[in-house]
C-alpha positions, 0 to 999 in steps of 0.5 A: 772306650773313650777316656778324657783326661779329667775323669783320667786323673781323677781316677787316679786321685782317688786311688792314692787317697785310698793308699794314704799318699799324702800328696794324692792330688798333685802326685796324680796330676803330675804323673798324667802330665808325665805319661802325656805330655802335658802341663798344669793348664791341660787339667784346668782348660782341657779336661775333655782331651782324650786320654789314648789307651797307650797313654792310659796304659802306663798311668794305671801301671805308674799309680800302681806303683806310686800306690806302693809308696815308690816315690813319684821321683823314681817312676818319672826318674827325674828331679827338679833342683837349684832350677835344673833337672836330674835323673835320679833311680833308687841308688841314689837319694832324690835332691831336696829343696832342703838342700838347696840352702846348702849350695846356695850358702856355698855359692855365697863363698865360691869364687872363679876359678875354684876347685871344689871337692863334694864327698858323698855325692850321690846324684851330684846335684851340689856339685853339678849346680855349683858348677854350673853356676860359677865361671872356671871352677872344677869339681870332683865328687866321690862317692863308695857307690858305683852305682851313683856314680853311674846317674851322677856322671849322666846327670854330667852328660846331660849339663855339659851340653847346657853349659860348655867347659863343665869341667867335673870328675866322679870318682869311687871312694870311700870317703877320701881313700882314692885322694890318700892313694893319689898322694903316695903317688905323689899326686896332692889334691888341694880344694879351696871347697870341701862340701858334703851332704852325708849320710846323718840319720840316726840307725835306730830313726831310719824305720820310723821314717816315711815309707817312701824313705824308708823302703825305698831310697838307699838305707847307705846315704841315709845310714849316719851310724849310732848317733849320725855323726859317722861322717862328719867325725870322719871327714872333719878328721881328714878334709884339712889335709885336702884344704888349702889355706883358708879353704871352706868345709860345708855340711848339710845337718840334721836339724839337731847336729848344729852344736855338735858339727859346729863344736867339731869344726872348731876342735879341728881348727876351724875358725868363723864356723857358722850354723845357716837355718833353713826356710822352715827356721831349722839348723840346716847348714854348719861351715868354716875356715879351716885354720891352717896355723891352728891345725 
């Protein structure tokens, strides 16, 4: 049988209405893009190009799937972030646009020649960018999951050809235990940048949260315990030790932790703790200088 492509992708729109994906146009277009290898203006100009069975194949499987709320970013394995792409799989959190705001902010503060730590760093889309756009910095970034250490060392690979002398380490740990063990060997770890996105959802908010969240993306890098303060609790506890003087702690928040990280911070002896909205208008990002004389 013959099949082109626009009567392909409408096919494909009207069966992720029928499955309430909020996105049903776009996430059809984008998928038939994926399969074939086109873009936006083979929809808009060629809608007669004929779609192969092979081709047709594997979009009826990827719409099935999406159908189930699999989030279009795990079928296509790739997300687009700070202007560059990362392969991501469901161990570790797709990169947000939200989160962009963050490393922007750190950028604002980073200067060559930086050593940059990023706790909790799933993908390492912070990290990686961070580097990739400054100049003689380096970077570890630790995370408990092995897992995502697996697709955060790729998506180093996959840069390091991109830019030369990307100079990053991902390392297993949970949260700053590998850095506590390197200096009883007396190896002392000093940043000038500590930057975490961490796990800040409530327990009890997880299941009213989209599918495609919920069931699908890893509960571990959602999970930030009873009242989503876990870890910012735990690292604001223990990053001073790993800061130089002068040194910046930055975190990602939920849109209604700015006064209780910020509140933290300054317990600890953080000075200048500012809370940085994001698009929407929401508390997006807390950071500050860590105080050495008052710590």
């Amino acid at each position: 049988m013959d099949l082109h492509y626009e009567q392909v992708y409408k096919w494909g729109e009207e069966q992720l209405e029928s499955a309430d994906i909020a996105e049903a146009k776009l996430d059809a277009r984008l998928l038939l893009e994926y399969v074939c290898g086109t873009d936006r203006n083979t929809l808009l100009i060629h809608g007669d190009r004929e779609v192969s069975e092979k081709e047709y194949e594997y979009y009826v499987n990827y719409i099935v799937e999406r159908k189930k709320h699999v989030p279009l970013q795990y079928i296509t394995g790739v997300q687009e972030f700070m202007g560059l792409e990362f392969a991501v799989n469901k161990h570790v959190l797709i990169p947000r646009q939200d989160t962009e705001i963050l490393v922007e902010e750190v950028m604002r503060h980073l200067h060559d020649g930086m050593h940059i730590l990023d706790m909790c760093t799933g993908s390492g889309c912070i990290l990686l960018s961070l580097l990739y756009y400054s100049n003689d910095c380096t970077g570890i970034g630790m995370d408990i999951s092995q897992d995502a250490l697996s697709v955060a060392r790729e998506n180093a690979d996959k840069l390091k050809t991109l830019k030369n002398g990307l100079n990053v380490e991902f390392v297993q740990s949970d949260l700053f235990e590998q850095l506590e063990k390197n200096e009883e060997d007396g190896d002392k770890c000093q940043f000038e940048i500590i930057v975490s996105n961490p796990p800040y959802i409530k327990s009890d908010v997880i299941e009213t949260l989209m599918p495609e969240v919920r069931e699908y993306e890893p509960h571990s890098a959602l999970d930030g315990k009873e009242d989503g303060l876990f870890f910012y609790r735990k690292i604001i506890e223990r990053a001073g030790d790993y800061l130089a003087g002068g040194g910046e702690l930055f975190f990602e928040i939920g849109y209604d932790q700015a006064a209780d990280v910020k509140a933290m911070m300054e317990e600890a002896g953080y000075a200048e703790v500012e809370v940085v909205k994001d698009f929407a208008g929401l508390d997006r990002v807390v950071h500050g200088i860590l105080n050495k004389s008052a710590v």
